[in-house]
PDB file of N, CA, C and O in Angstrom:
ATOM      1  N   UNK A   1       0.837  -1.173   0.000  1.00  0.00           N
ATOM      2  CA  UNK A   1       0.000   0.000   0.000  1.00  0.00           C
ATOM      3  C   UNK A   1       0.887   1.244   0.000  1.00  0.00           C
ATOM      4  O   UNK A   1       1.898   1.198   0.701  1.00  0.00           O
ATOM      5  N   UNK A   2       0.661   2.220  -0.618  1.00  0.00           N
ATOM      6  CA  UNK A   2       0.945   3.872  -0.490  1.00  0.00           C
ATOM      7  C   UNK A   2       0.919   4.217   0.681  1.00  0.00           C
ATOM      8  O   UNK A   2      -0.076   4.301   1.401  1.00  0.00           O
ATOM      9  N   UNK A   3       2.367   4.511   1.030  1.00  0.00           N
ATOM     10  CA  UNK A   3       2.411   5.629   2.305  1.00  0.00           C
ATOM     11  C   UNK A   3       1.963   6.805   1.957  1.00  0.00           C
ATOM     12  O   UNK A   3       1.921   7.676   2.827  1.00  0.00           O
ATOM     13  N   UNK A   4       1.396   7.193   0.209  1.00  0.00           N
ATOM     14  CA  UNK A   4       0.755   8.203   0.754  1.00  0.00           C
ATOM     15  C   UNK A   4      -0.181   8.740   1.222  1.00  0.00           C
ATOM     16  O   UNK A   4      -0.215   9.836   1.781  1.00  0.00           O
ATOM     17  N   UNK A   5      -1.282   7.778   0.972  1.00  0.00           N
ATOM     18  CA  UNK A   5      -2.431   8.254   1.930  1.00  0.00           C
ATOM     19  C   UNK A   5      -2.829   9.105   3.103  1.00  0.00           C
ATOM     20  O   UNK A   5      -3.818   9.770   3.409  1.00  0.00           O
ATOM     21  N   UNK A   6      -1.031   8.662   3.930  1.00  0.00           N
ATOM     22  CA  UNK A   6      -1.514   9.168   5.616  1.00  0.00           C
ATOM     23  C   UNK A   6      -0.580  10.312   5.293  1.00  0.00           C
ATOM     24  O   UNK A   6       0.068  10.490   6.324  1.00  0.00           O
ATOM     25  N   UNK A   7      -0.291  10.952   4.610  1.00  0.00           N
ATOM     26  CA  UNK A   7       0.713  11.835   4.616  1.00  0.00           C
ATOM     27  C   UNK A   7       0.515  13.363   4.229  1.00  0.00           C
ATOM     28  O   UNK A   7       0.154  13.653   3.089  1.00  0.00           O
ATOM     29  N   UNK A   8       0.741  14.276   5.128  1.00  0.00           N
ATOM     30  CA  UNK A   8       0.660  15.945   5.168  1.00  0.00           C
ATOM     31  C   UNK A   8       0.273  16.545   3.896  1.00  0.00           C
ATOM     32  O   UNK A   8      -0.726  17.172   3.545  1.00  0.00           O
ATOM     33  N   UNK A   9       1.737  16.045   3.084  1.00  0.00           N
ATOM     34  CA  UNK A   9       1.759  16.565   1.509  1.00  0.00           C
ATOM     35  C   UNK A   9       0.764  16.012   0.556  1.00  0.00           C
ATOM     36  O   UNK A   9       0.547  16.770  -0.390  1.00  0.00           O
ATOM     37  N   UNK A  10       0.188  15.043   0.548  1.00  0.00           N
ATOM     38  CA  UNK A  10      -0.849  14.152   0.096  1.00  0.00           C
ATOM     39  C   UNK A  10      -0.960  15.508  -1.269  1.00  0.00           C
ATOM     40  O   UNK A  10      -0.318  15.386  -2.312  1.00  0.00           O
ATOM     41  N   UNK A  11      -1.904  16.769  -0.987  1.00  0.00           N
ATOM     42  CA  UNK A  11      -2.454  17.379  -1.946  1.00  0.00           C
ATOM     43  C   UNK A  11      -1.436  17.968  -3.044  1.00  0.00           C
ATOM     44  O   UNK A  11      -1.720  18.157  -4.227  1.00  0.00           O
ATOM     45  N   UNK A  12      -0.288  18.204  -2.475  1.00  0.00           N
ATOM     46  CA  UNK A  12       0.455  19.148  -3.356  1.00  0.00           C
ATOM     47  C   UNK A  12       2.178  18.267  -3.503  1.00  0.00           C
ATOM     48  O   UNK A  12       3.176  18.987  -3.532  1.00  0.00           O
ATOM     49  N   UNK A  13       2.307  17.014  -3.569  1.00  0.00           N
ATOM     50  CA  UNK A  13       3.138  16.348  -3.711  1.00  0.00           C
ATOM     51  C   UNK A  13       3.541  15.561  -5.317  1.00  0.00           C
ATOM     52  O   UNK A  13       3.000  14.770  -6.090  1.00  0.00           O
ATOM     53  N   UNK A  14       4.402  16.083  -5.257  1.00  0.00           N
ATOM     54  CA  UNK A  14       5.267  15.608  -6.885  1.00  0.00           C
ATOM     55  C   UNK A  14       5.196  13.722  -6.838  1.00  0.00           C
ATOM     56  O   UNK A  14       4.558  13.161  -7.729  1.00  0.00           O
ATOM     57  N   UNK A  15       5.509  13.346  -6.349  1.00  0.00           N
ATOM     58  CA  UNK A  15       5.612  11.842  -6.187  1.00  0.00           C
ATOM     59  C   UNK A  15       4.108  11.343  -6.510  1.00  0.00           C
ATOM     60  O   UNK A  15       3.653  10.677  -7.440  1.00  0.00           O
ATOM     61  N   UNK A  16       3.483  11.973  -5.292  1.00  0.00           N
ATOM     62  CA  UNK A  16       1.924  11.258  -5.530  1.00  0.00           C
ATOM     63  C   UNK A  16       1.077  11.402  -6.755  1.00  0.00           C
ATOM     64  O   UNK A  16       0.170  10.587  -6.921  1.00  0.00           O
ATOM     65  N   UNK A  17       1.288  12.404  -7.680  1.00  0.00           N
ATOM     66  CA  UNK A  17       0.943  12.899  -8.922  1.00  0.00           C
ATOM     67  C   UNK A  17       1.663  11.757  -9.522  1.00  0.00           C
ATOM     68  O   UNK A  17       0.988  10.840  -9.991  1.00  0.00           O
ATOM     69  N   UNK A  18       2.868  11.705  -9.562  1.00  0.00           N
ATOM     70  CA  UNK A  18       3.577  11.129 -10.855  1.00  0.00           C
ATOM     71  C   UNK A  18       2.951   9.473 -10.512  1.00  0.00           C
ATOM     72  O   UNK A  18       2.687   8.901 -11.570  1.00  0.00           O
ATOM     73  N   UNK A  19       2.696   8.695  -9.383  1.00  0.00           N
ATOM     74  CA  UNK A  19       1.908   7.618  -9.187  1.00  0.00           C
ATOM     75  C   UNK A  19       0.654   7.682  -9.635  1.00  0.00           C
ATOM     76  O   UNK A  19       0.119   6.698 -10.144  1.00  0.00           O
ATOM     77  N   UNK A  20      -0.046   9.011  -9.480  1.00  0.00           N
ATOM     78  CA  UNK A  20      -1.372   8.945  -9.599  1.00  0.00           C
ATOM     79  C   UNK A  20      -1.737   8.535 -11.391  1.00  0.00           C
ATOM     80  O   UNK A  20      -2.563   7.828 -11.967  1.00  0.00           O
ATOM     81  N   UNK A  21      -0.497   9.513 -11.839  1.00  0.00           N
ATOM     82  CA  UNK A  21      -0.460   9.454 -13.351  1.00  0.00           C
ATOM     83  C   UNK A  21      -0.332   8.461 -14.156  1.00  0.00           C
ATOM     84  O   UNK A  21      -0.504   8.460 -15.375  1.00  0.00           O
ATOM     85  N   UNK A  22       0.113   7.207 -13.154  1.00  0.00           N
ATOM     86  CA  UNK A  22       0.807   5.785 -13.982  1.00  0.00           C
ATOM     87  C   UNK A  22      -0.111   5.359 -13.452  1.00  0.00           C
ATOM     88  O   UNK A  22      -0.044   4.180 -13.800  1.00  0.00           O
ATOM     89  N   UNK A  23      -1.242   5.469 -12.637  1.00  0.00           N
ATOM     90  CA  UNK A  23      -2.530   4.605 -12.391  1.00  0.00           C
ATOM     91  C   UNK A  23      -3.550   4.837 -13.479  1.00  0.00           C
ATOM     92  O   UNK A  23      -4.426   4.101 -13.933  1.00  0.00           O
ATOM     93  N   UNK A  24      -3.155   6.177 -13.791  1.00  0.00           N
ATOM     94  CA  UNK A  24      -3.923   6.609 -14.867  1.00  0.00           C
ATOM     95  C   UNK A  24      -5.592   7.041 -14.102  1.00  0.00           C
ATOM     96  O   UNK A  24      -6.674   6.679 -14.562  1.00  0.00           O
ATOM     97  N   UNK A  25      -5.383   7.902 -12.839  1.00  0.00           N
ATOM     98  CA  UNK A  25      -6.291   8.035 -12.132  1.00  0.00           C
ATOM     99  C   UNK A  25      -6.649   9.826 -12.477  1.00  0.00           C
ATOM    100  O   UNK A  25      -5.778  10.638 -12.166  1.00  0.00           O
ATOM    101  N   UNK A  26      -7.746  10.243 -13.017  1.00  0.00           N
ATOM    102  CA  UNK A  26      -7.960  11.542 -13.122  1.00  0.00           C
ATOM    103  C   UNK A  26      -8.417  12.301 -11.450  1.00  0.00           C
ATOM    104  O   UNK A  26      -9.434  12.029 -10.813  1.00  0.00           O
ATOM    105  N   UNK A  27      -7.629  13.011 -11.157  1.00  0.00           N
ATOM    106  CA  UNK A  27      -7.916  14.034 -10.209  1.00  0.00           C
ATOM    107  C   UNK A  27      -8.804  14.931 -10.063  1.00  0.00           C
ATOM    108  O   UNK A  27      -8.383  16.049  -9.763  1.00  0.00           O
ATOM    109  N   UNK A  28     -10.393  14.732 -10.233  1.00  0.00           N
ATOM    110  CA  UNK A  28     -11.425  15.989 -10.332  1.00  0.00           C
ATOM    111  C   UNK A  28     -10.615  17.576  -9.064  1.00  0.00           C
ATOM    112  O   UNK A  28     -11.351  18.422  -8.556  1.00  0.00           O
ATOM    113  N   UNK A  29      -9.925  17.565  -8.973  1.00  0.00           N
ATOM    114  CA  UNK A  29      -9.148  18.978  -8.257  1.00  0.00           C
ATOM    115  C   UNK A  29      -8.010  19.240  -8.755  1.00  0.00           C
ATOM    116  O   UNK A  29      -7.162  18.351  -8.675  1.00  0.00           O
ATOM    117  N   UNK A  30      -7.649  20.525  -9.413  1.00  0.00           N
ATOM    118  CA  UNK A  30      -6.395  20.904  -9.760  1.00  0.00           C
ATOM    119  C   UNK A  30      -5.628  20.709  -8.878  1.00  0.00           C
ATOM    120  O   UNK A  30      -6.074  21.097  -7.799  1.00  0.00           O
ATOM    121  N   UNK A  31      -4.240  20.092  -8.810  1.00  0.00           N
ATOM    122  CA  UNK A  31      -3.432  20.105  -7.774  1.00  0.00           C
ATOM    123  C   UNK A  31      -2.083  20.919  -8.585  1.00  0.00           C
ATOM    124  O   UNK A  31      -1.647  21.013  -9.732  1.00  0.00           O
ATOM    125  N   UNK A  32      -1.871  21.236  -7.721  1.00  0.00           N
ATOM    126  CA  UNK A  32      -0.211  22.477  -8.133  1.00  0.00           C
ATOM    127  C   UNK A  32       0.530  21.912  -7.411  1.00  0.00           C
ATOM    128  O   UNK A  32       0.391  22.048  -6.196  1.00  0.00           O
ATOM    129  N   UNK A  33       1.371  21.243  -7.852  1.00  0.00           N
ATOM    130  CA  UNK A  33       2.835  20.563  -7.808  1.00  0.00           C
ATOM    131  C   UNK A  33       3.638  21.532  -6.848  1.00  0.00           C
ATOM    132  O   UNK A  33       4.310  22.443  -7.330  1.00  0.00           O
ATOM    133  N   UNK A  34       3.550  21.296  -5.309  1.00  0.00           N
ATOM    134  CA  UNK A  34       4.615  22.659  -5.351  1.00  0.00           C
ATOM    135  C   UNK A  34       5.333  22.037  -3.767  1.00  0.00           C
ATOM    136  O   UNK A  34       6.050  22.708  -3.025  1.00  0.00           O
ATOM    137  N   UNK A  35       4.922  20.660  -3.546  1.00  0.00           N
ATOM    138  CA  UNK A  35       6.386  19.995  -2.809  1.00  0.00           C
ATOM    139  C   UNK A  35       6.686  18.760  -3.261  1.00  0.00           C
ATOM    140  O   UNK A  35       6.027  17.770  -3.581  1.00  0.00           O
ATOM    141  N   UNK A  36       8.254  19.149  -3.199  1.00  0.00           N
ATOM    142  CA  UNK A  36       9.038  17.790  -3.824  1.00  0.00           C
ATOM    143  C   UNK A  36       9.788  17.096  -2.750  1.00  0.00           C
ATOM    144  O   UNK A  36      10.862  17.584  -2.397  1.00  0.00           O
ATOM    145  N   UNK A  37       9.353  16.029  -2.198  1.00  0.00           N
ATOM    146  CA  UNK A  37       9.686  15.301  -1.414  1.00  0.00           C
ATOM    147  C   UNK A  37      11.205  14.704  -1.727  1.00  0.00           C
ATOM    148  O   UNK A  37      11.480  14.285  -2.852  1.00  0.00           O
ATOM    149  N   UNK A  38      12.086  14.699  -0.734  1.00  0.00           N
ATOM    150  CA  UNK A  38      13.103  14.131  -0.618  1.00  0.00           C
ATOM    151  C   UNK A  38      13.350  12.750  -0.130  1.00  0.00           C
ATOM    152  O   UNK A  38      13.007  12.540   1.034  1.00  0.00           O
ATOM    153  N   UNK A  39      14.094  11.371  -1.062  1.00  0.00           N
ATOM    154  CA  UNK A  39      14.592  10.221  -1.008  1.00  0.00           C
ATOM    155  C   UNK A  39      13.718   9.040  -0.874  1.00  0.00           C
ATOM    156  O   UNK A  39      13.686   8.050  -0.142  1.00  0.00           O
ATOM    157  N   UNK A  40      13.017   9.515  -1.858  1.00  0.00           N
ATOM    158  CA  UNK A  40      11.511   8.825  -2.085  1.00  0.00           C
ATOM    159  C   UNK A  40      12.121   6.967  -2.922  1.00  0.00           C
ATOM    160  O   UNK A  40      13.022   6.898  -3.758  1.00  0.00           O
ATOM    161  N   UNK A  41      11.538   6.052  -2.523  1.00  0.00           N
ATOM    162  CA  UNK A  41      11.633   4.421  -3.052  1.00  0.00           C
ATOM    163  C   UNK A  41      10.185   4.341  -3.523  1.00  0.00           C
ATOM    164  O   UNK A  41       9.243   4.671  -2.802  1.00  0.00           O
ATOM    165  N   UNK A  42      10.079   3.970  -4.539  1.00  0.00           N
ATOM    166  CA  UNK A  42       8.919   3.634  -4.898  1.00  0.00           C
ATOM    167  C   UNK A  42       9.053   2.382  -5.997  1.00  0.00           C
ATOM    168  O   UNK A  42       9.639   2.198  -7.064  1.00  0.00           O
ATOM    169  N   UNK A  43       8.046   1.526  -4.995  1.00  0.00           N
ATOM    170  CA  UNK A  43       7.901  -0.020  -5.593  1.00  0.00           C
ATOM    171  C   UNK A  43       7.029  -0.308  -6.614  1.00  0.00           C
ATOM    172  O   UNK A  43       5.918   0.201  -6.471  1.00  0.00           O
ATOM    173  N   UNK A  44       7.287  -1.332  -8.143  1.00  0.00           N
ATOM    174  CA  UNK A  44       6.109  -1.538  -8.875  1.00  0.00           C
ATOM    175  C   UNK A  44       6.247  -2.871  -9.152  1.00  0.00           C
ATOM    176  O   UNK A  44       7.318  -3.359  -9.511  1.00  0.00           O
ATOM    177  N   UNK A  45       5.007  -3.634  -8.976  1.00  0.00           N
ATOM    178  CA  UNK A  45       4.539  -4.814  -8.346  1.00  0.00           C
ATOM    179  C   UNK A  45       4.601  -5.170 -10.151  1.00  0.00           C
ATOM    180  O   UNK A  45       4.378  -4.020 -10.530  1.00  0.00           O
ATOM    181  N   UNK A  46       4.682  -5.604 -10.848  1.00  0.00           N
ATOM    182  CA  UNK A  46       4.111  -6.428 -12.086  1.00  0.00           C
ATOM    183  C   UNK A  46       3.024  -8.187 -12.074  1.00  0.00           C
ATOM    184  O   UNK A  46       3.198  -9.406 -12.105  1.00  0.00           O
ATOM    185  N   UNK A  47       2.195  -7.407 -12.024  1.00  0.00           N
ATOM    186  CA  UNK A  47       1.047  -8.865 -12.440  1.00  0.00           C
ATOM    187  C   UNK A  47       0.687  -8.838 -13.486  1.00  0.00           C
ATOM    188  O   UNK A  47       0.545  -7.907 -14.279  1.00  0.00           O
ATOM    189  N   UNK A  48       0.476 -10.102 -13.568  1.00  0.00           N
ATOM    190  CA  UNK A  48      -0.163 -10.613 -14.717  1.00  0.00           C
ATOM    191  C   UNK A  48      -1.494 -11.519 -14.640  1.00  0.00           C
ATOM    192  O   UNK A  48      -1.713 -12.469 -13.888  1.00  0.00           O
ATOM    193  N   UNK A  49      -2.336 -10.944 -15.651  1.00  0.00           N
ATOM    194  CA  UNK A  49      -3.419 -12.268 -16.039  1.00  0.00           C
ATOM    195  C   UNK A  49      -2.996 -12.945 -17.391  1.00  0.00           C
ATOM    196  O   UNK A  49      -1.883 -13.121 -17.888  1.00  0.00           O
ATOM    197  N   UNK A  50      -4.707 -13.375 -17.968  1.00  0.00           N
ATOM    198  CA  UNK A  50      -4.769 -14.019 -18.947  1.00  0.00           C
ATOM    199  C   UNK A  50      -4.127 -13.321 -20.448  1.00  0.00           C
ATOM    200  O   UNK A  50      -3.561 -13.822 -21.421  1.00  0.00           O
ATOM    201  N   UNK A  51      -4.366 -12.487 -20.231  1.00  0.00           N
ATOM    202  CA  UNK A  51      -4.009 -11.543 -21.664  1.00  0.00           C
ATOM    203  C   UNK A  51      -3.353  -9.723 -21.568  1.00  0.00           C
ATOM    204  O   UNK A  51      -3.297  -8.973 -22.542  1.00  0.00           O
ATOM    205  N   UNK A  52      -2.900  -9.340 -20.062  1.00  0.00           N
ATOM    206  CA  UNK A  52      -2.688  -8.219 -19.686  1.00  0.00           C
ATOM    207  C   UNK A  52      -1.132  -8.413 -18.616  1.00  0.00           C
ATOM    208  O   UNK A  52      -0.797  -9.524 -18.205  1.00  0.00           O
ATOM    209  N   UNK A  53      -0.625  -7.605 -18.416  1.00  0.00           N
ATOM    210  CA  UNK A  53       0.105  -7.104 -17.655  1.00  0.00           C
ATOM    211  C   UNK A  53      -0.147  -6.111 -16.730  1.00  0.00           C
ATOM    212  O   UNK A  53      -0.347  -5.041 -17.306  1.00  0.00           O
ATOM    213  N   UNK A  54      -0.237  -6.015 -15.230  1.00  0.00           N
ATOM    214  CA  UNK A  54      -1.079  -4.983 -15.093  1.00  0.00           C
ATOM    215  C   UNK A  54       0.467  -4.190 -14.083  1.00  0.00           C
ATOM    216  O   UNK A  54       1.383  -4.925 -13.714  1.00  0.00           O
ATOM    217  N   UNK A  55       0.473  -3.232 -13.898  1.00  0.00           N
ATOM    218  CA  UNK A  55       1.746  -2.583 -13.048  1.00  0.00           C
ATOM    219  C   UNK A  55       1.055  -1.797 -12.061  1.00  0.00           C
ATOM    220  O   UNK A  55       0.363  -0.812 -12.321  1.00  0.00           O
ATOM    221  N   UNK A  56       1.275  -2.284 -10.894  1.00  0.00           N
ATOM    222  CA  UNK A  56       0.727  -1.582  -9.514  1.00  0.00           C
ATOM    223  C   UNK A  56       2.303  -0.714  -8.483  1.00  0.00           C
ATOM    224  O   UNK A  56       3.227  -1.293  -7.913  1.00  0.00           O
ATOM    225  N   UNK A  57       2.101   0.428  -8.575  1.00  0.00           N
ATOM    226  CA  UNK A  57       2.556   1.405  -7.867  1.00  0.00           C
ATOM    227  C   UNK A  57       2.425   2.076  -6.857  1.00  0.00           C
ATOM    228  O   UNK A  57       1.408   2.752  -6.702  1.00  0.00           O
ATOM    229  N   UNK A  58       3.408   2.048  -5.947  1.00  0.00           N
ATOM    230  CA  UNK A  58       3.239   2.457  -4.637  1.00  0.00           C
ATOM    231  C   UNK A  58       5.070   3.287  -4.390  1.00  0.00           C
ATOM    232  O   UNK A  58       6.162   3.295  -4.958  1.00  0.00           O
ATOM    233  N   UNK A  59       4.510   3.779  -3.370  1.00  0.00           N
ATOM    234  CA  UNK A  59       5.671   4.806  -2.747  1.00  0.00           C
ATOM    235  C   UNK A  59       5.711   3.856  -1.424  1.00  0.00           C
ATOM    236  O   UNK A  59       4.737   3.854  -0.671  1.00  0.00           O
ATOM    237  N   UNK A  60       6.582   3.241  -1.218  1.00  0.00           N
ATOM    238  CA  UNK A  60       7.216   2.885   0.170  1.00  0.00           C
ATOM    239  C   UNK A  60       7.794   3.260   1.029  1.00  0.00           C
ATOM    240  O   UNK A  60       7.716   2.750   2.147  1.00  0.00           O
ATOM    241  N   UNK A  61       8.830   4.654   0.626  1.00  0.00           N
ATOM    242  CA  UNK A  61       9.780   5.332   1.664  1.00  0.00           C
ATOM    243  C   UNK A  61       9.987   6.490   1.182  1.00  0.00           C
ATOM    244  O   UNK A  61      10.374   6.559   0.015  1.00  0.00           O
ATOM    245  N   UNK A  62       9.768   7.792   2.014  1.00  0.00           N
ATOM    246  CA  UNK A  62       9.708   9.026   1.987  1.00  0.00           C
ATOM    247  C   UNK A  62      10.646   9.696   2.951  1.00  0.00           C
ATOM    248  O   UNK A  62      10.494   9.483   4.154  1.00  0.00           O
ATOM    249  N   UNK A  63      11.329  10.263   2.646  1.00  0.00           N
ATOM    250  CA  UNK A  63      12.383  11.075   4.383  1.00  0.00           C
ATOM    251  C   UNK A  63      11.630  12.056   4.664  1.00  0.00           C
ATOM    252  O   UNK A  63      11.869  12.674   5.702  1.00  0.00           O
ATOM    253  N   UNK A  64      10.120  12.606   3.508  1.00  0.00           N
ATOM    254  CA  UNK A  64       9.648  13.830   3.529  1.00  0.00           C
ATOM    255  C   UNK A  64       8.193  13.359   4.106  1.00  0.00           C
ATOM    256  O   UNK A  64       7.228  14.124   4.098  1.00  0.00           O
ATOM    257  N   UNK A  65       8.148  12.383   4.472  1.00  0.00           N
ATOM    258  CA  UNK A  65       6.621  12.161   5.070  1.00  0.00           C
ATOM    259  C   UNK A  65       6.175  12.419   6.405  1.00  0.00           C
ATOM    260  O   UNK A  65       6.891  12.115   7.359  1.00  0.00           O
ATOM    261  N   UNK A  66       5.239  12.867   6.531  1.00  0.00           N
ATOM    262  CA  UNK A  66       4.518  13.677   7.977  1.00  0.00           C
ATOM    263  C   UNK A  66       3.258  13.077   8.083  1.00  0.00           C
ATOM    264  O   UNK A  66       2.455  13.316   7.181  1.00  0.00           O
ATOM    265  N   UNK A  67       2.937  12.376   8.968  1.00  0.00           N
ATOM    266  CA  UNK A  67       1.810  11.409   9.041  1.00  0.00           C
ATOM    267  C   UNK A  67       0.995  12.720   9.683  1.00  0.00           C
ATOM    268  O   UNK A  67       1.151  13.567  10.561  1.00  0.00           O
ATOM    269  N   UNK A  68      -0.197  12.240   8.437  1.00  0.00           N
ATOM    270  CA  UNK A  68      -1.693  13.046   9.254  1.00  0.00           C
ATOM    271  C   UNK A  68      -2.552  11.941   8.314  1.00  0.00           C
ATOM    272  O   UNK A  68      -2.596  11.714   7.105  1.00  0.00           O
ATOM    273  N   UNK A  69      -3.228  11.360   9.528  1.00  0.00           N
ATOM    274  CA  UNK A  69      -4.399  10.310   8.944  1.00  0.00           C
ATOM    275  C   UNK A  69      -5.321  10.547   8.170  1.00  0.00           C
ATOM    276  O   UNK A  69      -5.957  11.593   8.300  1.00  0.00           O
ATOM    277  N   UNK A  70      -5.500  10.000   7.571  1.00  0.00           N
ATOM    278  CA  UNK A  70      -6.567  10.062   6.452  1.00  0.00           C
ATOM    279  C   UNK A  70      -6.838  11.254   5.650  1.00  0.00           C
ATOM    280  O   UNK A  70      -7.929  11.740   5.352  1.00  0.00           O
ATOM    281  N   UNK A  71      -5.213  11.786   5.240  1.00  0.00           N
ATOM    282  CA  UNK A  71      -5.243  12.721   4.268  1.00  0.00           C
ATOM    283  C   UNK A  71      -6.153  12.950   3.206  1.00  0.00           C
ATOM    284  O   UNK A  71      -6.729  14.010   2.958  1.00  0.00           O
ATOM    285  N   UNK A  72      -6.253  11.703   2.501  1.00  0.00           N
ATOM    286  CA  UNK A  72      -6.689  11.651   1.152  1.00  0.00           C
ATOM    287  C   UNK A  72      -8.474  11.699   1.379  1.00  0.00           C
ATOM    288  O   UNK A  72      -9.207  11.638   0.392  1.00  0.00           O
ATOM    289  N   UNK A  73      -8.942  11.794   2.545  1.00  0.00           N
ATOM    290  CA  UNK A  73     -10.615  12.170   2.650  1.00  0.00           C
ATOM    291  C   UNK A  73     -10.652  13.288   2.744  1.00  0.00           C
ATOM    292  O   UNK A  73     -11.789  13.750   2.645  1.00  0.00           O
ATOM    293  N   UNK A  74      -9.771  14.073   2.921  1.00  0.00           N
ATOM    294  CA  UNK A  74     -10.273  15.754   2.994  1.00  0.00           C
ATOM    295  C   UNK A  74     -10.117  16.266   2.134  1.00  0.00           C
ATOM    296  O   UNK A  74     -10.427  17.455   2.060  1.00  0.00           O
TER     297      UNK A  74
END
């Protein structure tokens, strides 16, 4: 799972965009890119089915993460 969920920067984070973008997830809210998190790992899982490849993305390690719960509901 995404550490970013629980995390401060959640709205205005470069990382979480560039994941959001390879999910291919549209953002109904403009977000403005305007923190760039430092020494970010980010893991991508490769599965497969019958006829697809599917690539699941996550951020695992952040030096820039600030836990506030349940960022991503507000």
């Amino acid at each position: 799972m995404c550490i970013c969920i629980n995390c401060r920067h959640l709205k205005k984070c470069k990382i979480y965009k560039f994941i959001q973008d390879q999910h291919q997830l549209v953002n109904k809210e403009k977000s403005h890119v305007l923190f760039h998190p430092l020494d970010t790992i980010i893991s991508v899982n490769i599965n497969r089915d019958r006829k697809n490849i599917l690539l699941d993305w996550d951020l695992k390690e952040c030096s820039s993460f600030t836990e506030k719960p349940n960022s991503w509901a507000m």
